[in-house]
C-alpha positions in Angstrom: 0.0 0.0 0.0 1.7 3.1 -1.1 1.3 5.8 1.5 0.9 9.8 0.7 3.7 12.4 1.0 1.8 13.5 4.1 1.7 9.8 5.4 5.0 9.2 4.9 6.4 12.6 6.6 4.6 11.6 9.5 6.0 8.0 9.4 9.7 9.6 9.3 8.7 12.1 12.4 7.8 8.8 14.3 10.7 7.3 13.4 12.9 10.3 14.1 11.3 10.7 17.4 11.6 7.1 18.8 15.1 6.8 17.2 16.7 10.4 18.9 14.7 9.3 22.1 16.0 5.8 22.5 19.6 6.4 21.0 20.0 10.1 21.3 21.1 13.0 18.6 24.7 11.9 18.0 23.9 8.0 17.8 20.9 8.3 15.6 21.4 7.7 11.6 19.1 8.8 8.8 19.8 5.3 7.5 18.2 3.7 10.4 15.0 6.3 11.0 14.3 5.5 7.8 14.2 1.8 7.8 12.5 2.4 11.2 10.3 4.3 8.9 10.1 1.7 5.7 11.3 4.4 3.9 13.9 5.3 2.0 17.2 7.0 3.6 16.8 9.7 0.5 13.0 10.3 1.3 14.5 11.5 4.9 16.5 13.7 3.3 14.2 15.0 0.3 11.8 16.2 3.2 14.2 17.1 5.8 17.1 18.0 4.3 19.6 17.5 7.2 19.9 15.0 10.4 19.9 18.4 12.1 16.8 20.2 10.5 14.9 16.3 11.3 15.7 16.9 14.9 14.4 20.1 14.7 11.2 19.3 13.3 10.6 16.1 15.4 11.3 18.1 18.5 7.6 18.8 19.1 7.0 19.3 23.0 4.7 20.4 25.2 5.6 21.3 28.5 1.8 20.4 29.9 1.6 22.8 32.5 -0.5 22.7 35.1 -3.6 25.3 35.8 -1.2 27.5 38.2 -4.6 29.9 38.6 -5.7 27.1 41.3 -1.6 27.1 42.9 -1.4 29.1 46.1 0.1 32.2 45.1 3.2 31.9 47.3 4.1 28.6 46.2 4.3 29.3 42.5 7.9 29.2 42.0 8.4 26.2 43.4 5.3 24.5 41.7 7.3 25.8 38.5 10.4 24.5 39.4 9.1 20.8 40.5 6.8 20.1 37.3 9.9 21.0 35.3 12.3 19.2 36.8 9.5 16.3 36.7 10.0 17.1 32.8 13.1 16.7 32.5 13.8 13.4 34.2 10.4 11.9 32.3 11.6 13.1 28.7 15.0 12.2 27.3 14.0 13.7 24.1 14.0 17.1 25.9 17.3 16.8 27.7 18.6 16.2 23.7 16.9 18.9 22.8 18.4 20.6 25.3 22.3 19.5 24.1 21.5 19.9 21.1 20.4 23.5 21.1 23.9 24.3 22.2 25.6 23.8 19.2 23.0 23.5 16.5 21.0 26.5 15.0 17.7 24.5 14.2 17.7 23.1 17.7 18.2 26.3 19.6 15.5 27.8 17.5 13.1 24.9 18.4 14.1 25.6 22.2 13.3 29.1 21.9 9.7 28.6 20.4 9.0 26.3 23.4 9.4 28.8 25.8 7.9 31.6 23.7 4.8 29.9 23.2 4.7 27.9 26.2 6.3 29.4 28.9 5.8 33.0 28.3 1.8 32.9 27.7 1.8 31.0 31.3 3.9 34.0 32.6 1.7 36.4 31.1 -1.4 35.6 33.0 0.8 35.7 36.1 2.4 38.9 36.0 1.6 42.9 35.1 0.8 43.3 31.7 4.2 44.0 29.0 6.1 42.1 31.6 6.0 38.7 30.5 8.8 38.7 28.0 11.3 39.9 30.6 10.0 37.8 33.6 9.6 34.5 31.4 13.3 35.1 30.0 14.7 35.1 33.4 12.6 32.3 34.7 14.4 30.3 31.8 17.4 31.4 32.5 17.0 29.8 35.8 15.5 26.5 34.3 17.5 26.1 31.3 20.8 26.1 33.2 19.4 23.9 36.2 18.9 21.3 33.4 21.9 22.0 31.6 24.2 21.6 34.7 21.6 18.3 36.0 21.0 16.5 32.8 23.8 17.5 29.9 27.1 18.5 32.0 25.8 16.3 35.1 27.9 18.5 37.4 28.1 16.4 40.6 27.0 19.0 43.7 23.8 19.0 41.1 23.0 15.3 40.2 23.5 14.9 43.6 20.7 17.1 45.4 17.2 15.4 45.7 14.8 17.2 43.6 13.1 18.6 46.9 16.6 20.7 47.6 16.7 21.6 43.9 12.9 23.1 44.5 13.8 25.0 47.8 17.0 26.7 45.9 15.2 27.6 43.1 11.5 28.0 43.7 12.7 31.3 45.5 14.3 32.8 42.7 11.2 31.6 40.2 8.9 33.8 42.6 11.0 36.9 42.8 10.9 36.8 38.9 7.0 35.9 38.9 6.6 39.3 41.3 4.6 37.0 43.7 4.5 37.1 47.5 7.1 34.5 48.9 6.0 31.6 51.2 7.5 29.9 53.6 9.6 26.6 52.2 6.6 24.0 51.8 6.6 21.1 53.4 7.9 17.8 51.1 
């Protein structure tokens, strides 16, 4: 059964996805997302064009936040902090995202329309109106390098701390950049 250019993009998106999931960016071949795909290797490449731009377009996430308008007001930051960090550990394809980003132009682009379409709308219904660009930047700034140092570099004095200690650093930080009233450091 011959499939349609549409069914057969979508085929090589699976592919791509399971494949940079389960072996990561670097390990990952067009040759083998396509057979993964029952596809030619040059069909990859005809609607991709590059490995990288592949990534790029299979590196479709959504950060499923929660409804923060129920979240006690004072515990926001640290809400933030814990649903990411529970993203982080539950998605490789994010942490190679994240790598990935570092060095390659389509990635980082990718990473950037995450957060501007995801992050800073949340942001936005948080915080004083023309704010949110500012406030959501900084409040990656904070989560981006957490998961850099965690889940990329793995610096030790990082991997090491239990997520709850990771939260109590960081939640702090995340709701001075929200403009929230702080809270005491919730119980875990």
């Amino acid at each position: 059964m011959r499939r349609s250019s549409e069914q057969t993009k979508a085929a090589i998106l699976a592919a791509a996805r399971e494949r940079f999931g389960a072996a990561g960016f670097q390990a990952a071949t067009i040759r083998a997302i396509a057979a993964d795909a029952r596809v030619d290797p040059a069909m990859v490449m005809r609607y991709y064009g590059s490995k990288d731009k592949l990534f790029a377009a299979a590196a479709e996430f959504d950060l499923r936040f929660p409804d923060y308008a129920t979240t006690d007001p004072t515990q926001v930051g640290r809400s933030l902090v814990r649903h990411f960090l529970e993203r982080w550990e539950g998605d490789e394809a994010l942490v190679i995202l994240l790598r990935s980003s570092a060095t390659n132009g389509d990635a980082a682009q990718r990473m950037q329309q995450i957060f501007g379409t995801q992050l800073q709308p949340l942001v936005a219904r948080l915080v004083p109106p023309g704010q949110s660009g500012v406030r959501a930047g900084l409040i990656a700034t904070q989560i981006l390098g957490m998961a850099l140092c965690r889940f990329v570099l793995r610096l030790p004095p990082v991997v090491e701390m239990t997520r709850d200690e990771i939260v109590d650093w960081l939640g702090p930080t995340i709701q001075r950049y929200f403009g929230l009233p702080e809270g005491t450091i919730a119980e875990t």
